[in-house]
N, C-alpha and C positions, 0 to 999 in steps of 0.2 A: 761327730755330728754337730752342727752347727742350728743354734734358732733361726726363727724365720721373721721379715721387716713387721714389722708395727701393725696390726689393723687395729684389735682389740682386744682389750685387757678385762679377762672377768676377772671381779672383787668379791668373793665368797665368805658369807659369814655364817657359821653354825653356831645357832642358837639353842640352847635350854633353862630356861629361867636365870636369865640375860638382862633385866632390867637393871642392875642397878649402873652399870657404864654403857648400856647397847648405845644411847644417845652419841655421845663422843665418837663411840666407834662406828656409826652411821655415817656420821658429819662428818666423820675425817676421810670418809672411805669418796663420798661427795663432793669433797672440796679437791679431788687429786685431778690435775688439768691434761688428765688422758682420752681417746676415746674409750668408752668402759661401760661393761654392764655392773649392776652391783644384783647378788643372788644372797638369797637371805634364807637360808632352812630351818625353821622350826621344830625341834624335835621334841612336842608333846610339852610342850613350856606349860608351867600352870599357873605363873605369876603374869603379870603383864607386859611381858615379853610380846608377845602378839601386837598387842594395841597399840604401844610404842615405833614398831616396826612399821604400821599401818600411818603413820605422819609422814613418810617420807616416800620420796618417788623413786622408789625399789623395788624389784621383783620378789615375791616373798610365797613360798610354800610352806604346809602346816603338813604333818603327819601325826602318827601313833609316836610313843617314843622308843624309840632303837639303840639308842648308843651316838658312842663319837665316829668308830669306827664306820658303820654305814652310812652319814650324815655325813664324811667326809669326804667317800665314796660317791653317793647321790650329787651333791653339788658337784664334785668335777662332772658329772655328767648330764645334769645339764646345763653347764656351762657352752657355751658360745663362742667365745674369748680364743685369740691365737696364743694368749699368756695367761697365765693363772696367779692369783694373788689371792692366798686363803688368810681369812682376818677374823681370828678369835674376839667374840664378843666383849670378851670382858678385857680388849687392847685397843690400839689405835695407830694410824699413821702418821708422820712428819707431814706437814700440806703438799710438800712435793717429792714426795717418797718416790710415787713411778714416776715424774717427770723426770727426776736424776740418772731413775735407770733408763729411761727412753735411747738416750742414743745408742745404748749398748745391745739393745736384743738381736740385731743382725749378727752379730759374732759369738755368740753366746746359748748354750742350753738351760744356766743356771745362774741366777744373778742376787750378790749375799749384798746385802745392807746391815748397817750398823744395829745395833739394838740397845736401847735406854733400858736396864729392866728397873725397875719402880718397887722398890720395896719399901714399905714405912714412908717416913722423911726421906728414903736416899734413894738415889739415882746411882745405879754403875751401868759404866760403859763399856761395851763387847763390842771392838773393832775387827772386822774380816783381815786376816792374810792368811798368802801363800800356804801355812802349817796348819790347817785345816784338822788335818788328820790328827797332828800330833795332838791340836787343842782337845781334840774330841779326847783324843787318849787319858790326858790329865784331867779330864773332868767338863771340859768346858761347851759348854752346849751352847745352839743359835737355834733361836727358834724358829717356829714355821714362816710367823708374821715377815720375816725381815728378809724373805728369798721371794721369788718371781721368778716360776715356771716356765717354760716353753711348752706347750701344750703337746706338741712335736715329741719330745721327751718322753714326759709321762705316759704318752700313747704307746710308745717303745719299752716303756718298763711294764706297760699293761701286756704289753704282748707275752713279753717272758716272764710275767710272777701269774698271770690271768686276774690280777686285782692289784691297783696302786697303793691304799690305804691297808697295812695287815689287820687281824683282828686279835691284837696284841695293848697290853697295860698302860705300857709306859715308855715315854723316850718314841713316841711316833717319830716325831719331828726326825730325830737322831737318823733312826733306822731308813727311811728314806732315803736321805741323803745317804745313808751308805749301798743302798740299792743301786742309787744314780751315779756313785763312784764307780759301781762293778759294770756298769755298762758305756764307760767311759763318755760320764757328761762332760761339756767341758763350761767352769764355773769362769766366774768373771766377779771379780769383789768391787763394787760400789758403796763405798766407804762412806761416801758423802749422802745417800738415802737412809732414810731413820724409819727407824718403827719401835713403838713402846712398849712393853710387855710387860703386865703386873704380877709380880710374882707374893705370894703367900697374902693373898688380900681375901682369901678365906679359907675356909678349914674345906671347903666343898669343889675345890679348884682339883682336876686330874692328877695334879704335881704332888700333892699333900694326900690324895685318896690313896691313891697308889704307890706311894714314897718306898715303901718296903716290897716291890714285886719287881723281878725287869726279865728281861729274855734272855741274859747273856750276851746285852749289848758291848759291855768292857770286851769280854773274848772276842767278839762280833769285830768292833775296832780293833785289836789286835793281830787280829787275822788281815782283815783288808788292808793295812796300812802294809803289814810285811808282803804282800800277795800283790796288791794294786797298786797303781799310779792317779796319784790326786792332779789332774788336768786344770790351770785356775792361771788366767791373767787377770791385774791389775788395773781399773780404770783409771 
């Protein structure tokens, strides 16, 4: 299966007491020179997450609060967008993150970008290739921020799981992507789009809540890798 050309690019951010970087990752989501809606879902925020949201010229829904799982769920749906770009509040984009990947969505279901992650003082860098799989294997994760969906896609995994986002701890991101492998997406690494992603900048971030729970993702990747073919050209 192949993505489909250009119209437009939803930029999804879920929110829950989000203020202390939502700004950056508004601005950055704003500053990307695509056509693009930006969807902004509030999940019962009680700090000023809300109010902050309300400066800027974005589509913004409030709810009761539910989790990550349904808030991640909800905004792909109503999304609009022929591609999906889900952007964690408390991260941000390179200015021309989807411009980079622009030329590539007609050949493409899955499109990886580089990722800054930001921990402390230091910066490391997670570059896409070809061993995908094997990174996964040894430990190395890409996160949500740094791929660009085909909404095409996602529609196709909603059809065989009957739900894109599971309602599972830890390693969302991971697990996806290996949902998308089993249905033979075919990825495209854009090495040159960036996205930054804070890691351990508080004790209340998913990664550090849930550090000691997983689903038997290791097994998960083990399986797929011996069982499926990882489909990925090069930009």
């Amino acid at each position: 299966m192949a993505g489909c050309l250009l119209k437009m690019i939803s930029i999804l951010i879920p929110c829950f007491n989000s203020q202390t970087h939502l700004k950056q990752c508004i601005e950055s989501a704003l500053i990307q020179n695509v056509e693009k809606e930006i969807i902004l879902l509030d999940d019962g925020s009680t700090d000023n997450t809300l109010s902050i949201a309300k400066e800027y010229p974005i589509k913004i829904h409030r709810r009761k609060h539910k989790g990550f799982t349904e808030t991640y769920n909800e905004l792909f749906n109503l999304a609009k967008g022929d591609w999906i770009q889900y952007l964690d509040s408390d991260d941000y984009l390179a200015m021309d993150k989807l411009e980079k990947q622009r030329p590539y969505l007609s050949t493409s279901d899955v499109l990886i970008g580089t990722t800054y992650v930001l921990e402390s003082h230091e910066i490391f860098k997670k570059i896409p290739n070809n061993n995908l799989l094997a990174e996964l294997k040894v430990g190395i994760k890409y996160q949500t921020n740094c791929f660009l969906f085909s909404k095409q896609i996602l529609n196709k995994l909603i059809e065989r799981n009957k739900i894109l986002w599971k309602d599972i701890l830890i390693n969302h991101d991971t697990n996806l992507i290996l949902d998308l492998i089993e249905i033979n997406s075919l990825f495209v690494l854009t090495p040159e789009s960036i996205a930054y992603y804070r890691y351990n900048w508080s004790d209340k971030q998913l990664t550090n809540i849930y550090k000691d729970h997983d689903i038997n993702t290791k097994e998960r990747i083990t399986h797929i890798s011996d069982n499926f073919n990882f489909h990925s050209t090069g930009a």
